[in-house]
PyMOL commands that place a pseudoatom at each C-alpha (Angstrom):
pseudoatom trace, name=CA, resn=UNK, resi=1, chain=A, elem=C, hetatm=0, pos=[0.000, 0.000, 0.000]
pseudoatom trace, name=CA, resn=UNK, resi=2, chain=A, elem=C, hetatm=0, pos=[2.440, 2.375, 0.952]
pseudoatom trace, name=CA, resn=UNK, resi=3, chain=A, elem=C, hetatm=0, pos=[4.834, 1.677, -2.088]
pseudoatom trace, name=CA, resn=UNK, resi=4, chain=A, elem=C, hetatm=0, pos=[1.594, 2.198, -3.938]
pseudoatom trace, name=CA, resn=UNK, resi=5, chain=A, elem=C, hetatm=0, pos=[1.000, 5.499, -2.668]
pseudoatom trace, name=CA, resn=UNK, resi=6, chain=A, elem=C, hetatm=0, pos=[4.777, 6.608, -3.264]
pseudoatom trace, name=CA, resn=UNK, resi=7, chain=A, elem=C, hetatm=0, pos=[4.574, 5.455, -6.333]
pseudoatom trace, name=CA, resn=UNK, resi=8, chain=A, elem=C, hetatm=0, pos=[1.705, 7.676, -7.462]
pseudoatom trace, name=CA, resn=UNK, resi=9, chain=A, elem=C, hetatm=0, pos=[3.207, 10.742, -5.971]
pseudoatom trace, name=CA, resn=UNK, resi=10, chain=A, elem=C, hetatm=0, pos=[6.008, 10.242, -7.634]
pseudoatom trace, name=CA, resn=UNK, resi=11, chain=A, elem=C, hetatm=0, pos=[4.291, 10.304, -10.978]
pseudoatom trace, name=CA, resn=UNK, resi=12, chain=A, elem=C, hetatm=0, pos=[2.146, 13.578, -9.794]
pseudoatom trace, name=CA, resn=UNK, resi=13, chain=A, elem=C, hetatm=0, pos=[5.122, 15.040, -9.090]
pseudoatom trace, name=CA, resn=UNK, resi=14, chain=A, elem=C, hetatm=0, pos=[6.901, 14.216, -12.005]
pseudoatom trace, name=CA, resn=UNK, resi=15, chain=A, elem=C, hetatm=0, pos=[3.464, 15.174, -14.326]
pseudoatom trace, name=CA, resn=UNK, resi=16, chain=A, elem=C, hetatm=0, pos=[3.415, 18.308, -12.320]
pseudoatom trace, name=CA, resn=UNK, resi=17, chain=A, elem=C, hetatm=0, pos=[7.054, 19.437, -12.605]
pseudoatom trace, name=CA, resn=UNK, resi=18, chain=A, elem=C, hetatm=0, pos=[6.755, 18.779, -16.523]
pseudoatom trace, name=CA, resn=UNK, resi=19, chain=A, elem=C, hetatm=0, pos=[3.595, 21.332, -16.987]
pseudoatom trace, name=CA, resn=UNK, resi=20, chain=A, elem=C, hetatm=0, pos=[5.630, 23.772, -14.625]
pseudoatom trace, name=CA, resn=UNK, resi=21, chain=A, elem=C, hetatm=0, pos=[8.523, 23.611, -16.689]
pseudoatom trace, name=CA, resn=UNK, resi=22, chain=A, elem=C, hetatm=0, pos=[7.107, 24.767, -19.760]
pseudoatom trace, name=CA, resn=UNK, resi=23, chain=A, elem=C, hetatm=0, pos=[5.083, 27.904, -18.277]
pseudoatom trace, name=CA, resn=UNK, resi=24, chain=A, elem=C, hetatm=0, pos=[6.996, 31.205, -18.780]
pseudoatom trace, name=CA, resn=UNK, resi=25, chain=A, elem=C, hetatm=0, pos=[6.309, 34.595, -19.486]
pseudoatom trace, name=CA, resn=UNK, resi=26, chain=A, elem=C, hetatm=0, pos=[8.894, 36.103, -21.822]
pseudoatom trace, name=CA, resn=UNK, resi=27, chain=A, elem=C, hetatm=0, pos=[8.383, 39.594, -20.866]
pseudoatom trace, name=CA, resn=UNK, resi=28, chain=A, elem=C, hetatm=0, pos=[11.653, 40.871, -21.851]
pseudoatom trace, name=CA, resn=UNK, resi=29, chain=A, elem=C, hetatm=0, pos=[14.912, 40.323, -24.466]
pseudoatom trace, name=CA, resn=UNK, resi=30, chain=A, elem=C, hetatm=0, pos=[17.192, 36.998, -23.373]
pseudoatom trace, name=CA, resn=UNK, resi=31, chain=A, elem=C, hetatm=0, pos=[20.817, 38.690, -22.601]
pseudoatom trace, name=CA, resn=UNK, resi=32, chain=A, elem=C, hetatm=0, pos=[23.113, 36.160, -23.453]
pseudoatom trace, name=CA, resn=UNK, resi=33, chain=A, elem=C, hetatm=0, pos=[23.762, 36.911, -26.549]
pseudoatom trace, name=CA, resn=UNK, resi=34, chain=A, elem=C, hetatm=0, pos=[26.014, 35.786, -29.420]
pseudoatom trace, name=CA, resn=UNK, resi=35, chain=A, elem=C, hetatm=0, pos=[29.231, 37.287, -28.305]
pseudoatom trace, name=CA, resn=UNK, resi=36, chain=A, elem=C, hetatm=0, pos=[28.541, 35.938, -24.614]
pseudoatom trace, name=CA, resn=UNK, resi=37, chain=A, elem=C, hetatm=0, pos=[28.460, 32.419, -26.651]
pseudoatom trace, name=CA, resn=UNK, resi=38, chain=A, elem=C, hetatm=0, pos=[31.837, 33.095, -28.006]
pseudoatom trace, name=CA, resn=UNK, resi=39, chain=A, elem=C, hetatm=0, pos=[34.134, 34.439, -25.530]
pseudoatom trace, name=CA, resn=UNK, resi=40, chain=A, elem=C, hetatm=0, pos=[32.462, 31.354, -23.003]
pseudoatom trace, name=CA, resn=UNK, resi=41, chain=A, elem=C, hetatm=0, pos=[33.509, 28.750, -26.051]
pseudoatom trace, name=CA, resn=UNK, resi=42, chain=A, elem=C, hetatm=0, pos=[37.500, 30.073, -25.573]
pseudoatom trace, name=CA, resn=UNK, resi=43, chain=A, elem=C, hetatm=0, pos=[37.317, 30.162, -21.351]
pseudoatom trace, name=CA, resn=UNK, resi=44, chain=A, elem=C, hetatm=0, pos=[35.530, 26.784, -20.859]
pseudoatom trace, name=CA, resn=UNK, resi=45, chain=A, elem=C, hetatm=0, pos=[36.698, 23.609, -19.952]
pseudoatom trace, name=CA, resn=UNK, resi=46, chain=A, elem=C, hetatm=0, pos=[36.216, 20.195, -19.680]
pseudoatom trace, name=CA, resn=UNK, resi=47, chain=A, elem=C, hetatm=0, pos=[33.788, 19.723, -16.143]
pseudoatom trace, name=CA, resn=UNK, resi=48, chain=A, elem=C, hetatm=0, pos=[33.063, 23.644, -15.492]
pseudoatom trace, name=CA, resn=UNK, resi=49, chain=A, elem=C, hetatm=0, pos=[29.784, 24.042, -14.047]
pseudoatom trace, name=CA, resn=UNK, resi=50, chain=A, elem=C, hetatm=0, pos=[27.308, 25.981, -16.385]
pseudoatom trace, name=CA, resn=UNK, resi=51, chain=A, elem=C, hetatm=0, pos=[24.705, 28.136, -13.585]
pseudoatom trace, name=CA, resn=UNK, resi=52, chain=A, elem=C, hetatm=0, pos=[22.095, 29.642, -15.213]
pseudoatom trace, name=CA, resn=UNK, resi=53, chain=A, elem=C, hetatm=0, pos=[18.369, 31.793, -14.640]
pseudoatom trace, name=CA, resn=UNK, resi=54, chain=A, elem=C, hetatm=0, pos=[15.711, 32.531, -16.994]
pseudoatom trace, name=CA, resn=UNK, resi=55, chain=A, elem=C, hetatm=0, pos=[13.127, 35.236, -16.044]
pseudoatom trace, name=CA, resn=UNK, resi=56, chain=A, elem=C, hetatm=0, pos=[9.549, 34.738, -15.695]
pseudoatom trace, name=CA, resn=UNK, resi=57, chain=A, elem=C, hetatm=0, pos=[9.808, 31.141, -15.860]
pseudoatom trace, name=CA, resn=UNK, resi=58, chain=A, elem=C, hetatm=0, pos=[6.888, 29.649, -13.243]
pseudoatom trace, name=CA, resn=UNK, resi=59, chain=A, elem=C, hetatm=0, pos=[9.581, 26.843, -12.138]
pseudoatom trace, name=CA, resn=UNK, resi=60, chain=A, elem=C, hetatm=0, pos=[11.700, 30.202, -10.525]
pseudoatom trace, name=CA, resn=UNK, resi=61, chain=A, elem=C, hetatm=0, pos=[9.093, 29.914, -7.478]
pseudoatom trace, name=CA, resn=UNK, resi=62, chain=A, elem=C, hetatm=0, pos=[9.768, 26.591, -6.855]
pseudoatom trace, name=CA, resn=UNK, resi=63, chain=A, elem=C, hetatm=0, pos=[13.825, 26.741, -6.774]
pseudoatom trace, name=CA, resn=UNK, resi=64, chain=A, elem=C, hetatm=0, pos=[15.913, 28.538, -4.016]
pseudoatom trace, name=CA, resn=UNK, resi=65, chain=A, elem=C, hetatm=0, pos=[18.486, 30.922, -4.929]
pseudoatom trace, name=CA, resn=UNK, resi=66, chain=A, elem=C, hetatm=0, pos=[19.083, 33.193, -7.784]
pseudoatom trace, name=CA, resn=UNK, resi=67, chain=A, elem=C, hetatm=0, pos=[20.160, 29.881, -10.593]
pseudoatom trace, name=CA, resn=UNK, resi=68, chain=A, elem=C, hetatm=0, pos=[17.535, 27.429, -11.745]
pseudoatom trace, name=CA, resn=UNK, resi=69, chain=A, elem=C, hetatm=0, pos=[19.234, 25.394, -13.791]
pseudoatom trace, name=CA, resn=UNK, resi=70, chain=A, elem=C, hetatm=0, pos=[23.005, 23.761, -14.424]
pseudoatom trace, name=CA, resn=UNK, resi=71, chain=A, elem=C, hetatm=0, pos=[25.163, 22.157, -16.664]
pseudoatom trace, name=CA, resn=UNK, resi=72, chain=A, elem=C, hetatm=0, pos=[28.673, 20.143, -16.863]
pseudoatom trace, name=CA, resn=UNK, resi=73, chain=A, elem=C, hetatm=0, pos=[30.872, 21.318, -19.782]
pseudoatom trace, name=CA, resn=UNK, resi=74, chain=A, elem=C, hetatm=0, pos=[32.128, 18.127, -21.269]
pseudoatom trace, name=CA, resn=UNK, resi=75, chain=A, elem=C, hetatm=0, pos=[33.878, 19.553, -24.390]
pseudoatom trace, name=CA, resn=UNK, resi=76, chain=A, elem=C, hetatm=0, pos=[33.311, 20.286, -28.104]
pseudoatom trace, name=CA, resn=UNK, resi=77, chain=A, elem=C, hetatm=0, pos=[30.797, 22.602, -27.289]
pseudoatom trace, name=CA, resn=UNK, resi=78, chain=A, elem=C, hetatm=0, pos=[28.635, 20.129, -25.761]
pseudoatom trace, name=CA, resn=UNK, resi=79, chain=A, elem=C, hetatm=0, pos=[27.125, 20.108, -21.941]
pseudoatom trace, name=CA, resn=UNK, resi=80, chain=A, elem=C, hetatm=0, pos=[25.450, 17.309, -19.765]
pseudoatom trace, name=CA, resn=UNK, resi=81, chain=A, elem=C, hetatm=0, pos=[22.302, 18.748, -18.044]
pseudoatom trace, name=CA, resn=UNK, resi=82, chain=A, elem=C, hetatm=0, pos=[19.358, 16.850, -16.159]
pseudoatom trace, name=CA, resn=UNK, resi=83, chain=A, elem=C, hetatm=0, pos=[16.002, 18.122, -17.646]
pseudoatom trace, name=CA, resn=UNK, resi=84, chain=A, elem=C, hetatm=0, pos=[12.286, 16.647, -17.409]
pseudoatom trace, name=CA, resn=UNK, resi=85, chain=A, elem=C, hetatm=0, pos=[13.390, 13.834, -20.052]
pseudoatom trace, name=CA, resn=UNK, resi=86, chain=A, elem=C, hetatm=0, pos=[16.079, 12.343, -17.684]
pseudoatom trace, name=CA, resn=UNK, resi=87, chain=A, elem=C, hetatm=0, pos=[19.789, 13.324, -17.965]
pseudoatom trace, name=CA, resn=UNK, resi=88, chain=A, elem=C, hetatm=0, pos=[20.805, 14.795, -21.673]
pseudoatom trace, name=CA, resn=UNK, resi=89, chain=A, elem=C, hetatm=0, pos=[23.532, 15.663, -23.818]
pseudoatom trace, name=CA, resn=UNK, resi=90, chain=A, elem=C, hetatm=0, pos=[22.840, 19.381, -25.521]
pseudoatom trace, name=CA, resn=UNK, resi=91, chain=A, elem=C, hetatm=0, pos=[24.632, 21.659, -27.409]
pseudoatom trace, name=CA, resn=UNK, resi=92, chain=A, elem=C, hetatm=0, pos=[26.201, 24.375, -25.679]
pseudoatom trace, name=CA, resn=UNK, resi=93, chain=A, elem=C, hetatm=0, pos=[24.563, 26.986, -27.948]
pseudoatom trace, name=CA, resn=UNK, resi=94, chain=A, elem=C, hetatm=0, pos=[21.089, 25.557, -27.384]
pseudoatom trace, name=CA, resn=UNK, resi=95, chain=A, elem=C, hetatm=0, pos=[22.133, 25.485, -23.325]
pseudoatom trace, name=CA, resn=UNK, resi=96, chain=A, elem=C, hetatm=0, pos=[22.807, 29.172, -23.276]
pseudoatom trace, name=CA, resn=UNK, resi=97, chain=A, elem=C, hetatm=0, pos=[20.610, 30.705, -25.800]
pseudoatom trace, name=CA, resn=UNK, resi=98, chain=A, elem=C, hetatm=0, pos=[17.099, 31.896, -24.345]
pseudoatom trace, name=CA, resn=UNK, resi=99, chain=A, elem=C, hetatm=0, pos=[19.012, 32.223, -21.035]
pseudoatom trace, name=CA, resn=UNK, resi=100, chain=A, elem=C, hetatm=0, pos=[19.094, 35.412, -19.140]
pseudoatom trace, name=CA, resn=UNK, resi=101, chain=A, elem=C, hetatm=0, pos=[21.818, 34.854, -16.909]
pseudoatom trace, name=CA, resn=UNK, resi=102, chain=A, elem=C, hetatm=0, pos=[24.791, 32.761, -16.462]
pseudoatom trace, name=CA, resn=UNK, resi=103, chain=A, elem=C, hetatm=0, pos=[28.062, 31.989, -14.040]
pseudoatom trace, name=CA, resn=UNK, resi=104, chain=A, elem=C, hetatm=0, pos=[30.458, 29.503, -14.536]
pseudoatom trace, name=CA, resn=UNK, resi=105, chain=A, elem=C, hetatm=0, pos=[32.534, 27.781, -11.668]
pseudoatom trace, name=CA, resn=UNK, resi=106, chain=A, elem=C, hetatm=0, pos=[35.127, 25.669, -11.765]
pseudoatom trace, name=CA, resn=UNK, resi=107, chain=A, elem=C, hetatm=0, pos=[35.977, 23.263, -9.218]
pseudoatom trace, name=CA, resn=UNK, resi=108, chain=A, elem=C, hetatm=0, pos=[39.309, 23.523, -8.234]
pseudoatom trace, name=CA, resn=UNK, resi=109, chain=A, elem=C, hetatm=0, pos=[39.744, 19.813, -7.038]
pseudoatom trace, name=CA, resn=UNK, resi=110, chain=A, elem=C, hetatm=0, pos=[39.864, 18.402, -11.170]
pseudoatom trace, name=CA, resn=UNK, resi=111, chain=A, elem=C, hetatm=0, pos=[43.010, 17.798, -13.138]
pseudoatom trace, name=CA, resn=UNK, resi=112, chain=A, elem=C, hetatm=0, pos=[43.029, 17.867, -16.428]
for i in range(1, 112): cmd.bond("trace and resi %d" % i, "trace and resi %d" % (i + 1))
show_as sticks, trace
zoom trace
């Protein structure tokens, strides 16, 4: 019974955070723009952490802190990110583009 009842939360949730996920109000111009793209494709490397915000999306109420989302940078212009689908490979471009904001970190405990 109890596994039962898990079980269907888990799928509520999971319907629930889907329909949240596409609800956003794009009141104003992204700002990462082209350029942005460019100088991040000649700083970035291999497992730098991607932070990034996009106003008015309804999903923003439901996450703590100023960054929604993140990525890993695994090279080529290529990032690993976990999104409603499960955990995806995307292009970098398609990452950043749309995005308002964006910070990346890089943990200093990786070698090359």
């Amino acid at each position: 019974m109890k596994s039962c009842i898990q079980r269907n939360l888990l799928n509520l949730a999971s319907f629930l955070s889907q329909k949240i996920a596409k609800v956003y109000m794009p009141f104003s111009r992204k700002r990462i723009e082209q350029s942005d793209y460019e100088h991040m494709m000649l700083t970035l490397k291999v497992g730098d952490i991607i932070s990034t915000k996009t106003r008015g999306e309804l999903s923003n109420l439901f996450i703590p802190g100023f960054f929604g989302h993140v990525a890993i940078y695994v090279g080529d212009g290529r990032v690993v990110e976990a999104t409603t689908k499960g955990v995806v490979e995307t292009n970098l471009a398609w990452f950043l583009f749309g995005k308002d904001y964006c910070a990346v970190s890089r943990p200093n405990f990786l070698t090359e």
